[in-house]
C-alpha positions, -999 to +999 in steps of 0.1 A: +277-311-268+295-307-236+283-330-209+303-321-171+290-346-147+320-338-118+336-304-118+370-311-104+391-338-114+420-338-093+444-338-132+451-304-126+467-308-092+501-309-106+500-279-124+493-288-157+463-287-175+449-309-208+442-291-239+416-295-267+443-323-282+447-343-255+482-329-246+491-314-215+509-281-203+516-262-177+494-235-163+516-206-165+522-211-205+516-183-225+486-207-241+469-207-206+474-171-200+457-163-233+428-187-224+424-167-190+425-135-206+401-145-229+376-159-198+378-125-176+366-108-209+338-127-216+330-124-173+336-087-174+314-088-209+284-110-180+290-080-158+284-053-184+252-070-197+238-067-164+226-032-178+223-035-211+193-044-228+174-050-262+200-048-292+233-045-269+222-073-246+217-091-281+253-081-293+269-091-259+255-125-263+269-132-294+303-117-282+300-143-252+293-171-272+320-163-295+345-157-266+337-195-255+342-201-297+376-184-292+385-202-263+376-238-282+405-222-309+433-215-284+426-252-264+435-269-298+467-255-310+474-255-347+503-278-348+481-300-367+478-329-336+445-341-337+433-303-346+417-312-374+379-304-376+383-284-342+360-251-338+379-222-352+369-184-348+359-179-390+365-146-405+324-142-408+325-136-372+349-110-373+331-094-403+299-096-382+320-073-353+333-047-381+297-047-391+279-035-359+308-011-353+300+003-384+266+006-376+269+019-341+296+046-353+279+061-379+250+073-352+276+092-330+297+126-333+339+126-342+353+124-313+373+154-300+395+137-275+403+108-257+372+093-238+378+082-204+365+052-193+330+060-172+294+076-182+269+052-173+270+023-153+273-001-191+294+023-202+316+019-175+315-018-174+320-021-216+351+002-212+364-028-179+354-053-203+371-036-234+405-024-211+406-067-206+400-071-240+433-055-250+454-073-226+444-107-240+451-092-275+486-085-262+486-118-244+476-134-281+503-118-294+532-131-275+518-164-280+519-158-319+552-150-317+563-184-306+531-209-316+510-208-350+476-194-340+447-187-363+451-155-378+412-148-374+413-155-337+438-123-334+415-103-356+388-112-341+402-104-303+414-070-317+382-060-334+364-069-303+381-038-284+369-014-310+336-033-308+335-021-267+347+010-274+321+024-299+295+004-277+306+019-246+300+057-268+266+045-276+260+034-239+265+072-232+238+088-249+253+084-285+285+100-268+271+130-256+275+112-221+317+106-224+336+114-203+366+138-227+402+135-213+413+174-205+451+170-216+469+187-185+436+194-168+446+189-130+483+211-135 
């Protein structure tokens, strides 16, 4: 359990920040900017439950507590320095997302265009949330490209956009509600 008697500590003043290992780096590293990206979804995901209620609030939860999971994982890289028995996003919790996409998709209509981001108020605010989502998935990436990260992490980060996406539909009256891009509508 995580006890936080003081809130600042003054460590960070120099513009580096500790990780889960003990090491320190700086606050512009790709490792930070993941770990940011990762926080402003799971705000934008506090936002969005603001309206939602009974089995989305209950989704939202778990997506929030699995963000903070996801944010244990990148604080302890995998270079194997005292990251042994450190929390690590599991592919059950991915499985769990493909799961109630499946579930929420198979109550709405093909789609037969691009939705734009709006409808209701938790539609709107699951499409912010889900637009965030995909720049910390692209912010993931470039980190993967130069530092090992686990491979469910990235699956799970990438599922999560579809997750918002199809909950965002279902926000909207099953879908009936979306917004439809007109292609060349304003011309």
């Amino acid at each position: 359990m995580v006890t936080l008697s003081k809130i600042y500590t003054k460590t960070g003043d120099s513009g580096q920040t500790g990780l889960g290992d003990g090491s320190r780096i700086s606050k512009g590293s790709a490792r930070i900017a993941v770990i940011g990206a990762v926080d402003e979804t799971n705000s934008a995901i506090g936002v969005a439950r603001l309206d939602a209620d009974g089995d989305s609030d209950a989704m939202l939860a778990r997506i929030q507590n699995d963000l903070f999971d996801l944010g244990a994982d990148l604080c302890a890289p995998e270079d194997g320095r005292k990251a042994e028995g450190r929390l690590r996003i599991a592919p059950a919790q991915v499985e769990r997302l493909e799961r109630e996409i499946d579930a929420m998709n198979e109550k709405l209509a093909p789609l037969t265009s691009f939705v734009l981001p709006g409808g209701t108020a938790l539609a709107a605010h699951l499409h912010l949330a889900r637009a965030i989502t995909r720049r910390a998935e692209a912010a993931m990436v470039v980190l993967a490209q130069d530092e090992k990260i686990n491979e469910a992490a990235l699956r799970y980060i990438n599922r999560l956009s579809d997750h918002l996406f199809v909950m965002a539909r279902t926000a909207n009256d099953g879908g009936k509600g979306d917004v439809l891009w007109v292609p060349g509508g304003n011309r």
